[in-house]
C-alpha positions as CSV (number, residue, x, y, z in Angstrom):
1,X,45.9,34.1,-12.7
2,X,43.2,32.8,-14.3
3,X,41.3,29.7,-13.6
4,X,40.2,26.7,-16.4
5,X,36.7,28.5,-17.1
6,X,38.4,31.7,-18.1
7,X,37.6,33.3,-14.0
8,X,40.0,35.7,-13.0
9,X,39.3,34.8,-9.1
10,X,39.4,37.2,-6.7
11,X,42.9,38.9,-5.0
12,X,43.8,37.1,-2.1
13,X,43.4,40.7,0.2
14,X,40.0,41.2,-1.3
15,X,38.9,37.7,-0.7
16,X,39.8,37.9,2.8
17,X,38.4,41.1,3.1
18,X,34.9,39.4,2.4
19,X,35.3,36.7,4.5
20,X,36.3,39.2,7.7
21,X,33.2,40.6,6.4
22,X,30.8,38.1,6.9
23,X,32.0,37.0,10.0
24,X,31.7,40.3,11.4
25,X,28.6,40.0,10.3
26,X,27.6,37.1,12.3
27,X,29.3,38.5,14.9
28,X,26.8,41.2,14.6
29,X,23.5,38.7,14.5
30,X,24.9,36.9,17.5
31,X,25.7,40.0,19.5
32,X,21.9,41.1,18.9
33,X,20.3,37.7,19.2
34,X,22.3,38.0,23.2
35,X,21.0,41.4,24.0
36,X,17.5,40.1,22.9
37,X,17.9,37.1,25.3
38,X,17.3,34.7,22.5
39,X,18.5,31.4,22.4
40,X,20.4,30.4,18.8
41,X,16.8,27.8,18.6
42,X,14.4,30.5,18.7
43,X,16.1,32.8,16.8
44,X,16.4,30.4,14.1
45,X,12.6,29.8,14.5
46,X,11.6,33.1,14.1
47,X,13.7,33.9,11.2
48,X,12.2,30.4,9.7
49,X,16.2,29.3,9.3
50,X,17.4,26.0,9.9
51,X,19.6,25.8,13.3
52,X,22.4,25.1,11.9
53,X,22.2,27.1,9.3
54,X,22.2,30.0,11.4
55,X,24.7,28.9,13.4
56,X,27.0,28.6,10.6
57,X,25.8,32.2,9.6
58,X,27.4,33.5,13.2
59,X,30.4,31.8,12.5
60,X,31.0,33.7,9.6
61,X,30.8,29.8,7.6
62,X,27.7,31.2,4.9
63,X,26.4,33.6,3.0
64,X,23.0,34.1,3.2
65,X,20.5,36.1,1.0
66,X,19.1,39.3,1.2
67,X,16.0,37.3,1.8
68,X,17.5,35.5,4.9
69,X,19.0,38.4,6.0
70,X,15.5,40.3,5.9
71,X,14.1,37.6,7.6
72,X,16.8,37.5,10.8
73,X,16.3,41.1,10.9
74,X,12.3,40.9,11.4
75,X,13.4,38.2,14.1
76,X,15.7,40.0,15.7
77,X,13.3,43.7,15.5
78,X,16.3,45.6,13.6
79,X,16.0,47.0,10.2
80,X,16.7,45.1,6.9
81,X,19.0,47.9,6.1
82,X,21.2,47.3,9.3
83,X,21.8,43.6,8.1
84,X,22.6,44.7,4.2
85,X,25.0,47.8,4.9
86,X,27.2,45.2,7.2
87,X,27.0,42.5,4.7
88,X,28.2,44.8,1.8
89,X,24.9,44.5,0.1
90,X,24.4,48.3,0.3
91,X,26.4,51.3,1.1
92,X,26.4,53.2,3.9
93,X,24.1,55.6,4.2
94,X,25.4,59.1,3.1
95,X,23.4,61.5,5.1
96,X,22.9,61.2,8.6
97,X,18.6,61.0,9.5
98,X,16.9,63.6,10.6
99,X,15.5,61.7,13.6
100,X,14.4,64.4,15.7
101,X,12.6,66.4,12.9
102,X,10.8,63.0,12.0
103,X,10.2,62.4,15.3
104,X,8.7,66.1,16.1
105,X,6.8,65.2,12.3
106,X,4.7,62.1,13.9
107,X,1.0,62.3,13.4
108,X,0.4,59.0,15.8
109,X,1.8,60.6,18.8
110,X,1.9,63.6,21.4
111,X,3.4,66.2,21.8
112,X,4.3,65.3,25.0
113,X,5.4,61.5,24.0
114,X,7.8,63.4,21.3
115,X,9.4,65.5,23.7
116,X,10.1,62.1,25.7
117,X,10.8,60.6,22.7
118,X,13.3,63.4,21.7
119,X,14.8,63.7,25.3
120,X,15.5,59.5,25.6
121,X,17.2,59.7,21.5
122,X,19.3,62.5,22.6
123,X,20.2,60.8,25.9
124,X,21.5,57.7,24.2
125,X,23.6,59.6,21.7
126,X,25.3,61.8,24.9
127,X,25.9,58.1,26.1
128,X,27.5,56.7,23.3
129,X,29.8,60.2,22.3
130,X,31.0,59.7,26.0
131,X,31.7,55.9,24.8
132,X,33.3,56.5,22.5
133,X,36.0,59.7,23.3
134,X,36.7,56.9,26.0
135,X,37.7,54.3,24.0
């Protein structure tokens, strides 16, 4: 089907697909505004968004920008990156970081603080594996 400017609009399943996408999405930014302890108001004032424009981005109701998106992200202290791959603006990452070896690689730190380090990041991924084969 094509529409009067010559569009061919989007298949219903893929149009849905986006949508589910985006309000995962917000899902997502809610989900880490809660563990942050943030109310929706400061979160919004952080980011420098409008209240209700952020609350329609956790209802899955907009789209917003990479540049929004980076912006919630330095508000919320997650990565940029985080925000994009859930929002389909990039892929998935193909290779799994080498956290440990960057880790163990710091300059800034001891060697004693990377062993921590190293022992608390292998701790959470026990956690989560043991999460998960639950589920």
């Amino acid at each position: 089907m094509v529409s009067g400017r010559g569009q061919v609009p989007y298949p219903e399943t893929m149009k849905d697909e986006i949508d589910k996408r985006w309000h995962e999405l917000g899902e997502f930014i809610r989900e880490q505004r809660n563990v942050g302890q943030m109310s929706l108001r400061k979160l919004s004032e952080l980011a420098g968004v409008s209240n209700p424009y952020l609350s329609q981005i956790e209802r899955g109701l907009r789209k917003p920008s990479a540049e929004i998106l980076q912006q919630i992200a330095r508000a919320l202290e997650i990565s940029s990156e985080t925000l994009y791959v859930r929002a389909g603006i990039l892929d998935e990452p193909d290779v799994i970081p080498d956290l440990i070896g960057e880790i163990r690689r710091d300059p800034f730190i001891t060697e004693e603080q990377k062993k921590t380090l190293v022992r608390i990041y292998e701790s959470f991924r026990k956690e989560n594996e043991s999460a998960a084969s639950d589920a």
